[in-house]
Backbone as a ProteinNet text record, in pm:
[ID]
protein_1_A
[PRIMARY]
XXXXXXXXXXXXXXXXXXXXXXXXXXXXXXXXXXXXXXXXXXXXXXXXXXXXXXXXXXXXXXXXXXXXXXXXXXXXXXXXXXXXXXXXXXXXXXXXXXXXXXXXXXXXXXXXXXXXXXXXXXXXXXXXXXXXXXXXXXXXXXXXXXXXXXXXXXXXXXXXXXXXXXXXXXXXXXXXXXXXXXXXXXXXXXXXXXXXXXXXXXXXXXXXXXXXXXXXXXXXXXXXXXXXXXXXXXXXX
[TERTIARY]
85.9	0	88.8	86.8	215.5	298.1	372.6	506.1	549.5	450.9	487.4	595	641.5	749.3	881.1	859.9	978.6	1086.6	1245.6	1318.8	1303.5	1249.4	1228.2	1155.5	1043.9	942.8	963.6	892.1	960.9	981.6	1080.9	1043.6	917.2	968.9	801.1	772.6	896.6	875.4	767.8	795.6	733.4	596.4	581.3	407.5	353.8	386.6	306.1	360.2	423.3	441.9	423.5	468.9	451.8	309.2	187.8	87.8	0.3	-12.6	-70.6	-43.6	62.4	131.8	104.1	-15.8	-132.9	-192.7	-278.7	-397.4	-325.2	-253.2	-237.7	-183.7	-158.3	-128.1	-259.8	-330.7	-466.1	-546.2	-524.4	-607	-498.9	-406.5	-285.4	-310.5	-443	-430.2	-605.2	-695.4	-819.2	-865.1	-807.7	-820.8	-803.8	-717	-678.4	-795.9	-887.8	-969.4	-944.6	-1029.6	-1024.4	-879.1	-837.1	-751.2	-626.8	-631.2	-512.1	-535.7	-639.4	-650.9	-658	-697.1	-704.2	-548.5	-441.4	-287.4	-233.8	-360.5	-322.6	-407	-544.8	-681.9	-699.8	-705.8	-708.2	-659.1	-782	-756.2	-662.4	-648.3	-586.1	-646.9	-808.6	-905.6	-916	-891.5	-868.2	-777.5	-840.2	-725.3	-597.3	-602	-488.4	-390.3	-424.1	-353.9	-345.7	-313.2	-343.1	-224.9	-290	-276	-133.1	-107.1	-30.1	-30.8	-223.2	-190.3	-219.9	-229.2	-269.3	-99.6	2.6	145	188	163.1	171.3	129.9	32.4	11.4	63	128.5	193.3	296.6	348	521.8	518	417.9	396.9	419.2	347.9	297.6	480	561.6	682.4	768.1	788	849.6	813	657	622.4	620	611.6	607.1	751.8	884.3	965.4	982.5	934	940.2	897.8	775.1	647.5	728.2	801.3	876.4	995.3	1102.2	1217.9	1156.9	1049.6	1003.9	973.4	874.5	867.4	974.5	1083.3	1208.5	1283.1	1242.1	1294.6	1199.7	1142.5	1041.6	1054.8	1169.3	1187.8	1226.3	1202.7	1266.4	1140.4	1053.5	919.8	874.9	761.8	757.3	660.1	624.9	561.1	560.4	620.3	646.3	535.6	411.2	290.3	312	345.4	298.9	352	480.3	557.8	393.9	361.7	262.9	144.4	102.1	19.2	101.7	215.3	249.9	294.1	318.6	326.6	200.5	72.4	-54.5	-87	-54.3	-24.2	59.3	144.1	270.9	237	204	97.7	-37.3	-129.2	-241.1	-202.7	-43.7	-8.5	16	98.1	164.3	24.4	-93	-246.6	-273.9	-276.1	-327.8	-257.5	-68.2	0.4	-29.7	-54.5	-76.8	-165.6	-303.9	-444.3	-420.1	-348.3	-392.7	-292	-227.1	-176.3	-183.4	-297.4	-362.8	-227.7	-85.8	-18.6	79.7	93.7	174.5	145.7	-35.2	-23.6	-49.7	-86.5	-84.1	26	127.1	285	295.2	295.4	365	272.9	182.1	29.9	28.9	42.3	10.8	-152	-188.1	-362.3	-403.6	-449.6	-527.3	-550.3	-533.6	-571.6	-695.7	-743.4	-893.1	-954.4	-943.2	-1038.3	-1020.4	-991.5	-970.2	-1067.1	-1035.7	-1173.1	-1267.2	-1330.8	-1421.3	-1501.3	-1416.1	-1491.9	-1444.9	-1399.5	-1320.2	-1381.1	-1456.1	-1558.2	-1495.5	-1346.8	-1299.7	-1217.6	-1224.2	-1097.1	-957.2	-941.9	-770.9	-778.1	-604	-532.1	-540.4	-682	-711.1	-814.8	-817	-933.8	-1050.5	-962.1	-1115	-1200.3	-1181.4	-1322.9	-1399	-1367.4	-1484.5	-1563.9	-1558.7	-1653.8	-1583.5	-1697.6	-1695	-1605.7	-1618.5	-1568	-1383.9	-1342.5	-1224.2	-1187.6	-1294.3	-1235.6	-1350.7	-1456.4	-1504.2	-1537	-1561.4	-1576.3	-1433.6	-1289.5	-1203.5	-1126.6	-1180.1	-1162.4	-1235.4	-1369.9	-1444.8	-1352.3	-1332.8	-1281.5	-1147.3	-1070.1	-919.3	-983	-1041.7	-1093.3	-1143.4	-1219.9	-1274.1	-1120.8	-1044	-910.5	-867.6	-823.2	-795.4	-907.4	-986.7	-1087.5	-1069.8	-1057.2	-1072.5	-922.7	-843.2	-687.4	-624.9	-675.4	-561.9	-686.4	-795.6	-799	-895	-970.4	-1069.8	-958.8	-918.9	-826.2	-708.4	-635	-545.5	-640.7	-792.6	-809.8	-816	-911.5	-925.2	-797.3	-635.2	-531.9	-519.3	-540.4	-503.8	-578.5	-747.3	-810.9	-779.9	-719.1	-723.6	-563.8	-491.9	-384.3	-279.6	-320.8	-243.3	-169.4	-103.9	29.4	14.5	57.8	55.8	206.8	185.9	257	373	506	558.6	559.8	557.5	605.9	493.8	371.4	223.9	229.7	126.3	153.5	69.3	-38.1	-103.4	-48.1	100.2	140	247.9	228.4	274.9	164.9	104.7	-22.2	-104.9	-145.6	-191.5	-117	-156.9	-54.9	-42.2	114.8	99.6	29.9	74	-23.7	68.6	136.5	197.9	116.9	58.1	-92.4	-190.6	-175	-300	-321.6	-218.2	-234.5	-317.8	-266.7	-282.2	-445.4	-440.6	-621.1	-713.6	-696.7	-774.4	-830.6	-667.3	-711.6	-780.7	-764.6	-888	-978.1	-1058.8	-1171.9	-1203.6	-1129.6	-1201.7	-1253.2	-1181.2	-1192.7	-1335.4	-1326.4	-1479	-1562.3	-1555.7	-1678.5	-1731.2	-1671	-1758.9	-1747.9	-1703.2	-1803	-1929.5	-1904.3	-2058.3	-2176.7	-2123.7	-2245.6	-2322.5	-2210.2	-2182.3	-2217.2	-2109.4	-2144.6	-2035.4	-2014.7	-1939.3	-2004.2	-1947.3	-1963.2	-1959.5	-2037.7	-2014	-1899.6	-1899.5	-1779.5	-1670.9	-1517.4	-1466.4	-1418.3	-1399.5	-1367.6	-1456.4	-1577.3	-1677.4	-1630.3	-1598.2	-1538.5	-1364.1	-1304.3	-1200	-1173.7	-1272.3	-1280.2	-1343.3	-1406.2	-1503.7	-1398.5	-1273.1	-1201.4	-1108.4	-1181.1	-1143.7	-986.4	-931	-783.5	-697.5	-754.6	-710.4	-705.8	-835.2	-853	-761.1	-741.1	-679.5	-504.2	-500.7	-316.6	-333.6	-410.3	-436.8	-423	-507.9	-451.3	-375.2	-321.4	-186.3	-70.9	-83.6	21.5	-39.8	-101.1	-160	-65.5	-121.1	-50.8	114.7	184.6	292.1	357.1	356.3	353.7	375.1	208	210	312.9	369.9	441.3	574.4	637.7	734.8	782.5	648.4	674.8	723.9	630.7	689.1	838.8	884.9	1032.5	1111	1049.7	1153.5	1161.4	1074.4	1049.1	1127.3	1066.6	1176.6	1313.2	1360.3	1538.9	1606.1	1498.4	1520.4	1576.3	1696.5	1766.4	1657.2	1621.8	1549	1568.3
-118.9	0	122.9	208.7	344.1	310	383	332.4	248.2	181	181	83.1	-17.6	-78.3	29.7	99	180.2	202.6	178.8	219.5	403.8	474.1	621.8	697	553.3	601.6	555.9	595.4	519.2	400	371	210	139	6.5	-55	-52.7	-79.8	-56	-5.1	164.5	282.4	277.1	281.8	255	175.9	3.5	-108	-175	-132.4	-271.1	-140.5	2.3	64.5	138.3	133.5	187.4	50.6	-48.2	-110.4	-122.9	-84.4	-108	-62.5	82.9	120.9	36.9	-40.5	-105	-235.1	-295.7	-423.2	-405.9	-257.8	-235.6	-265.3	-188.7	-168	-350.4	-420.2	-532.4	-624.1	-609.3	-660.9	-602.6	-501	-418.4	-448.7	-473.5	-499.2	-589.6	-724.8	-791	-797.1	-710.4	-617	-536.3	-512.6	-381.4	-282.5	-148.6	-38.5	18.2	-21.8	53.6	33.5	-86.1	-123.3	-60.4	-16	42.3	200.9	218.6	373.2	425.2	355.1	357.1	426	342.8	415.9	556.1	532.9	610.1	706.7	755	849.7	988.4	1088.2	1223.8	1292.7	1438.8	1549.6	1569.9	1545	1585.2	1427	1346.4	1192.1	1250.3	1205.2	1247.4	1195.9	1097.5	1048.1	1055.5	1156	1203.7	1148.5	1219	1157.9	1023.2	962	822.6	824.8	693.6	687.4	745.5	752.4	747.7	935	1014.5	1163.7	1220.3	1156.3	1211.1	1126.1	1050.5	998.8	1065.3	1108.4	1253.4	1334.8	1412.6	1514	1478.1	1334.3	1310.7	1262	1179.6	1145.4	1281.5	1383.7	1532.3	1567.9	1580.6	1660	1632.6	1499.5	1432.9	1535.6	1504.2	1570.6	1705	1807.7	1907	1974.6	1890.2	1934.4	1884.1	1809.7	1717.8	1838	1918.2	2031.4	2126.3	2157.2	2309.5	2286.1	2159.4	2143.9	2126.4	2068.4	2048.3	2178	2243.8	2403.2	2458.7	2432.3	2537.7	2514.7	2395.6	2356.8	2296.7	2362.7	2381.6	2338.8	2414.7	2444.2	2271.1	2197.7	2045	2012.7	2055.3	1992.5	2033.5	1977.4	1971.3	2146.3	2146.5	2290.1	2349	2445.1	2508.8	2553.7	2515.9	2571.2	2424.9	2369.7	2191.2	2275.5	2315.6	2325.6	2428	2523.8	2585.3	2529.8	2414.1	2300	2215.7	2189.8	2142.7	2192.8	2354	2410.7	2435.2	2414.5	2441.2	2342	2231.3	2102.8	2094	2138.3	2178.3	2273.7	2348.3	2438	2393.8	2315.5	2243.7	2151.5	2090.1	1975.8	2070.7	2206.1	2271.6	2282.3	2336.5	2336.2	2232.6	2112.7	1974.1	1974.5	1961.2	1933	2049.6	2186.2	2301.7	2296.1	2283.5	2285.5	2152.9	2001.4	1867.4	1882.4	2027.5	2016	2164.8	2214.3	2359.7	2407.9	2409.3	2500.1	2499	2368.9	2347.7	2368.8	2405	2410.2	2271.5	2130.1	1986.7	1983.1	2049.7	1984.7	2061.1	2203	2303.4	2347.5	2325.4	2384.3	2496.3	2568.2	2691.6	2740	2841.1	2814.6	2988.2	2968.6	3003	3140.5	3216.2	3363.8	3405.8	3500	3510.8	3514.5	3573	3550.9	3426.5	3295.5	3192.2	3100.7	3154.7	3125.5	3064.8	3254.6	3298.6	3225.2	3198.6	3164.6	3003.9	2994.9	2780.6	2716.7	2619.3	2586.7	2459.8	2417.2	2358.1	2478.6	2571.1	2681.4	2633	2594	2614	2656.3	2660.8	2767	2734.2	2707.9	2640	2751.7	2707.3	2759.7	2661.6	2501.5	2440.6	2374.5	2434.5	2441.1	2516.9	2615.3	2738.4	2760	2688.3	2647.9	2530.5	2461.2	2355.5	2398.4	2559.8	2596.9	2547.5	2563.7	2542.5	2373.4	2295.5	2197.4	2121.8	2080	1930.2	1943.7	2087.3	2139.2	2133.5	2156.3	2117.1	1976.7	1922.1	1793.7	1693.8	1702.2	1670.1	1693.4	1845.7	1775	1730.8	1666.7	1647.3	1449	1402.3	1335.4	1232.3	1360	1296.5	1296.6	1392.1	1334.8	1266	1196	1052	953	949.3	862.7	834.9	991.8	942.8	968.6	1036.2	992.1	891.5	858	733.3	604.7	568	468.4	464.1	567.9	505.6	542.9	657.4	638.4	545.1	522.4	391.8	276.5	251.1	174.9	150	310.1	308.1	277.1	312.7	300.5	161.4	115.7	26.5	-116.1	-126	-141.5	-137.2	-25	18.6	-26	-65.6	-86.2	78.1	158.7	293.5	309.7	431.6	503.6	611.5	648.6	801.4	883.6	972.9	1025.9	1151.1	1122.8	1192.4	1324.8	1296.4	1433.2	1529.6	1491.5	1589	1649.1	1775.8	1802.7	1719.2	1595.8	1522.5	1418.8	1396.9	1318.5	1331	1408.7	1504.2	1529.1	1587.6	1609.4	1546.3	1405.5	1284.2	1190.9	1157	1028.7	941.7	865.3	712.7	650.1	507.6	405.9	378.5	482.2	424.6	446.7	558.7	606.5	509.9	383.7	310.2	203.7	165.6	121.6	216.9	317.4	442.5	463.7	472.4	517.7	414.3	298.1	184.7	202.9	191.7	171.7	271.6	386.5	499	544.7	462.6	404.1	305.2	174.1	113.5	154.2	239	344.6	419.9	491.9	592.4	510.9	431	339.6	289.5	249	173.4	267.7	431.1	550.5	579.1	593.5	595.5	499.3	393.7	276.5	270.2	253.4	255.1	390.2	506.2	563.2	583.2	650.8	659.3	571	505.4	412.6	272.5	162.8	40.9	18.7	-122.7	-138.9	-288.3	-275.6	-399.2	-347.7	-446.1	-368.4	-255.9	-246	-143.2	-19.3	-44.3	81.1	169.4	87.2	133	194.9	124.4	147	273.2	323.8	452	576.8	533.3	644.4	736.7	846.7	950.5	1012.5	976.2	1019.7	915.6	752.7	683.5	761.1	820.4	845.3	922.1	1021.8	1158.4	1114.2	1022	955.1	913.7	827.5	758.2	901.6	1003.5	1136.5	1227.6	1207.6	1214.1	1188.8	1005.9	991.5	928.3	928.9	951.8	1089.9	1216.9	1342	1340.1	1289.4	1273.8	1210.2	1054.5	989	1011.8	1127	1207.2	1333.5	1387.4	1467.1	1421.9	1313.1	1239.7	1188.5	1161.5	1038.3	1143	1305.7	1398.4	1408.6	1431.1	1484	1359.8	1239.8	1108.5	1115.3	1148.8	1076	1225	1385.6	1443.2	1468.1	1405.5	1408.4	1282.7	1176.9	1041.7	1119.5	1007.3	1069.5	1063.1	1106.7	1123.2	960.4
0	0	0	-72.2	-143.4	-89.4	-21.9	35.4	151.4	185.8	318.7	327.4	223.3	245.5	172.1	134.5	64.9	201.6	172.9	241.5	267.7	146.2	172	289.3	341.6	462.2	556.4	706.5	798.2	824.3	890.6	940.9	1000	1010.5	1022.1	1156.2	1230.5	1367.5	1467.5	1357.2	1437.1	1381.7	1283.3	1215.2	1240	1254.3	1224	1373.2	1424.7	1555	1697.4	1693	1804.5	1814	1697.4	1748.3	1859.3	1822.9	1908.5	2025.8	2074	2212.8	2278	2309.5	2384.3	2417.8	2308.3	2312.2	2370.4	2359.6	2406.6	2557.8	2619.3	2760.2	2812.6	2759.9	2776.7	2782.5	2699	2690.4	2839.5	2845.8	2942.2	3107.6	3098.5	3209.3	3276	3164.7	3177.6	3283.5	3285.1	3366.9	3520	3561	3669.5	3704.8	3643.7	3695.7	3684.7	3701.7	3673.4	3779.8	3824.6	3902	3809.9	3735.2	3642.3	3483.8	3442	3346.5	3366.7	3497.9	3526.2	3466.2	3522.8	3529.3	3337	3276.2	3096.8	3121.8	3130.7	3094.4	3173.7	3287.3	3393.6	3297.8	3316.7	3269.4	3385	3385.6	3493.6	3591.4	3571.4	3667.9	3729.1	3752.7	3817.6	3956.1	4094	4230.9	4195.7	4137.6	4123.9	4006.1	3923.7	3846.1	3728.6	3633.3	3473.5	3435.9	3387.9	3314.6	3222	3195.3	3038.8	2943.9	2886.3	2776.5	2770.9	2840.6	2871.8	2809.9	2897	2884.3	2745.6	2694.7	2548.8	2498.4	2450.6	2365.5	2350.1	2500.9	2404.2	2367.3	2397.3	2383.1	2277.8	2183.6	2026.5	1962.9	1999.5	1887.6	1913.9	1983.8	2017.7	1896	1833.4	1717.4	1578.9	1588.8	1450.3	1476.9	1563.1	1566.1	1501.2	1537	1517.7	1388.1	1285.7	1154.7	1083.9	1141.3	1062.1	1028.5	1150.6	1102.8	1051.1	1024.9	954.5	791.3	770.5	623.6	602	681.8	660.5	574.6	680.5	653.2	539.5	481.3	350.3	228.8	233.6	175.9	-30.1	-32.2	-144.6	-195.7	-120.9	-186.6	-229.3	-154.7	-207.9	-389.1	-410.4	-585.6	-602.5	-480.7	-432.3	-319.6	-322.6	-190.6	-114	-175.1	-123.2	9.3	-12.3	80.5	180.4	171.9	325.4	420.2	331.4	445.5	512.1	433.9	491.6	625.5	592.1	673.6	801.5	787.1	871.2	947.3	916.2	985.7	1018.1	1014.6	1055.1	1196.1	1203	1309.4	1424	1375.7	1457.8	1527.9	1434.9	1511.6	1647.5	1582	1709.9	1797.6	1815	1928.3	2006.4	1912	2053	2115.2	2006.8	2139.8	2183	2188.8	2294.1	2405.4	2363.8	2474.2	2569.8	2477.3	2571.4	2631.2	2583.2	2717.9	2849.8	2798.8	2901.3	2995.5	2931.7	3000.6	2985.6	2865	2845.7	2944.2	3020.2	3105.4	3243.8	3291.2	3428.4	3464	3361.9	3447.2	3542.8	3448.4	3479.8	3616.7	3635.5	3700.8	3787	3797.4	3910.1	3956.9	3847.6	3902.7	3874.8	3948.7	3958.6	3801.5	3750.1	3659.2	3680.2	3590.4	3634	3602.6	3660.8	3671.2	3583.1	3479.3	3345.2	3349.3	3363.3	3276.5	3390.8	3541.4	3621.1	3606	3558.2	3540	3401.8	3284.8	3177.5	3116.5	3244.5	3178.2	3224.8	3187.7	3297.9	3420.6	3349.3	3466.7	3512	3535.1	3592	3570.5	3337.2	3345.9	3253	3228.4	3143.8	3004.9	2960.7	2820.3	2738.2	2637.3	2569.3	2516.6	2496.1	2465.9	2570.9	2715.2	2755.3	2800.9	2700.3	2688.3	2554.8	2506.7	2371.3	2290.8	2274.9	2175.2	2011.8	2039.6	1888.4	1881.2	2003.8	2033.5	2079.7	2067	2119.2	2016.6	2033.7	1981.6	1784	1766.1	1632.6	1533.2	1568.7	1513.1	1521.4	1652.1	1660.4	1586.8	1541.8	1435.5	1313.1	1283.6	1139.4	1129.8	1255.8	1265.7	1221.8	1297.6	1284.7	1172.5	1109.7	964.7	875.9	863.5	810	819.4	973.7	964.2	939	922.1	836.5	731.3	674.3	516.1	445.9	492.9	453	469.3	626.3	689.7	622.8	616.8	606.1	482.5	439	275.3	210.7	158.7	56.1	60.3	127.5	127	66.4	139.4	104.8	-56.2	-79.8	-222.2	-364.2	-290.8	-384.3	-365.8	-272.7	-229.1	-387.2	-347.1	-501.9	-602.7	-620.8	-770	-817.4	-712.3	-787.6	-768.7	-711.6	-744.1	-666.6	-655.1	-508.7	-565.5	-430.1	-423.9	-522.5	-620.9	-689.8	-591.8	-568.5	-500.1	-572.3	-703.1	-789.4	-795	-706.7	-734.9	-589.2	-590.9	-424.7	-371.6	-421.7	-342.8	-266.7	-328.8	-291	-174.1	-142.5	21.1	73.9	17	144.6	150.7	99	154.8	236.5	354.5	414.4	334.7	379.6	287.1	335.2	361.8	444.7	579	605.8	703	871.1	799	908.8	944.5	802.7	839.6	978.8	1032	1200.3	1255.1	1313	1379.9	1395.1	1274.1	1205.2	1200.6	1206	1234	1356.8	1438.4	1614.8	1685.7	1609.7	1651.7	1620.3	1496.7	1477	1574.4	1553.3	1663.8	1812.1	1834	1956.1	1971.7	1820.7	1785.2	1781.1	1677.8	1699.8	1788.9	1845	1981.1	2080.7	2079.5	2163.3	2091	2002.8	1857.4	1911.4	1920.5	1958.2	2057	2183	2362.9	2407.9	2367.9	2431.2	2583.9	2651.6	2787.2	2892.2	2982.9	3055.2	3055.7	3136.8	3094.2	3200.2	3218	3288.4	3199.5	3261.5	3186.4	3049.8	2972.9	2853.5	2747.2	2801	2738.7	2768.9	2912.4	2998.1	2921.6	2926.6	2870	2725.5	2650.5	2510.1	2453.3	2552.7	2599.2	2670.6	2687.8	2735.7	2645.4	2648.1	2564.4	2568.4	2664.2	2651	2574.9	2563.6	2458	2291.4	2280.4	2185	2085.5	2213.9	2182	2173.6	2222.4	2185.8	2062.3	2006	1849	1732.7	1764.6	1733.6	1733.6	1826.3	1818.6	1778.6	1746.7	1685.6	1549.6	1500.1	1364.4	1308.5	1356.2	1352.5	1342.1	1455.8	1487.9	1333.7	1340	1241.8	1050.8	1078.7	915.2	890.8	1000.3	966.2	978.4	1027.4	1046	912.7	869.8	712.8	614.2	640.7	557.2	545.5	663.8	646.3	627	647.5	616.2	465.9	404.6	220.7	192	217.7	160.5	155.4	321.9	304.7	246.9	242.4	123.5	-72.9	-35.4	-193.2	-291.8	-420.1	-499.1	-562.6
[MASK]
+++++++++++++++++++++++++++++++++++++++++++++++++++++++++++++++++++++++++++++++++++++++++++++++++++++++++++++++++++++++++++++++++++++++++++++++++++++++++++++++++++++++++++++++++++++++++++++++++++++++++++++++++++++++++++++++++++++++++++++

């Protein structure tokens, strides 16, 4: 499926054997009970403090963030220099999720919130998406539907037809390869069965329903696509 065996893209390692390694903590942790799955899943607002997979997020986005702005900066390798500015708004989108999951660094550093942010956050932090959905579930929707339909119909669709992605077009930069397609599976399987279920449930209904899983699969989906960028363009021609 396009490149994904090409020596030009990443290794298989990181695409095909390290996205599951959430989920199989997770299936390795289930049986234990919620106190053993809390240990991945647990948000900031948990007494006991955020989970695995909360500090996996931003430590997936840190890779590609720095992938976004070196392709940026060299821009000119690309077949259009227009890609590098996609990819730079790309680079930029990760610096917010890594910012806001981490209220911008007060998880880490606890310092308490200044008053406007009080006053209009409805958990009182140093965020903006939870003061409207416009900032948080409305761009997460369409972050979302991208990995849907980048990471997994169109692969599927080249996949059919026999095709790959053309390096020499700008689609063929600013579509993922298939190296996204782990990534994007497992966070479907994720959506889907919140789609169905719904929050709650206990056991594995329960876990599969936890939204900070989610937001790691997006993460390194993200991580991942901008990674593959700068691997294939510093790959010799």
């Amino acid at each position: 499926m396009d490149s994904v065996t090409s020596r030009e893209d990443l290794p298989a390692w990181l695409w095909l054997w390290f996205p599951p390694l959430m989920l199989v903590l997770l299936v390795v942790a289930a049986p234990f009970g919620p106190e053993a799955t809390g240990l991945i899943t647990r948000s900031d607002h948990d007494p006991l403090g955020s989970g695995l997979a909360e500090h996996a997020t931003v430590l997936v986005l840190l890779p590609g963030i720095a992938a976004g702005f070196a392709v940026f900066r060299h821009r000119h390798r690309l077949p259009d220099a227009r890609i590098g500015w996609w990819v730079l708004m790309w680079a930029f989108a990760c610096i917010y999720f890594a910012g806001e999951e981490t209220s911008w660094g007060q998880h880490y550093f606890g310092w308490q919130s200044p008053d406007l942010f009080q006053s209009i956050n409805r958990q009182q932090e140093t965020n903006i998406h939870n003061i409207s959905s416009w900032f948080d579930r409305k761009p997460r929707a369409l972050v979302e539907l991208w990995i849907m339909v980048s990471g997994l119909a169109l692969p599927a669709w080249r996949w059919l037809r026999g095709s790959r992605l053309d390096p020499a077009r700008a689609s063929g930069w600013i579509l993922p390869t298939g190296i996204v397609v782990p990534s994007a599976a497992i966070f479907l399987l994720f959506r889907v069965h919140d789609w169905v279920t719904g929050a709650g449930g206990t056991g594995i209904a329960r876990w599969l329903s936890e939204s900070e899983v989610r937001e790691y699969y997006i993460a390194l989906f993200l991580g991942l696509y901008l990674l593959s960028i700068w691997k294939r363009m510093r790959s010799p021609a």
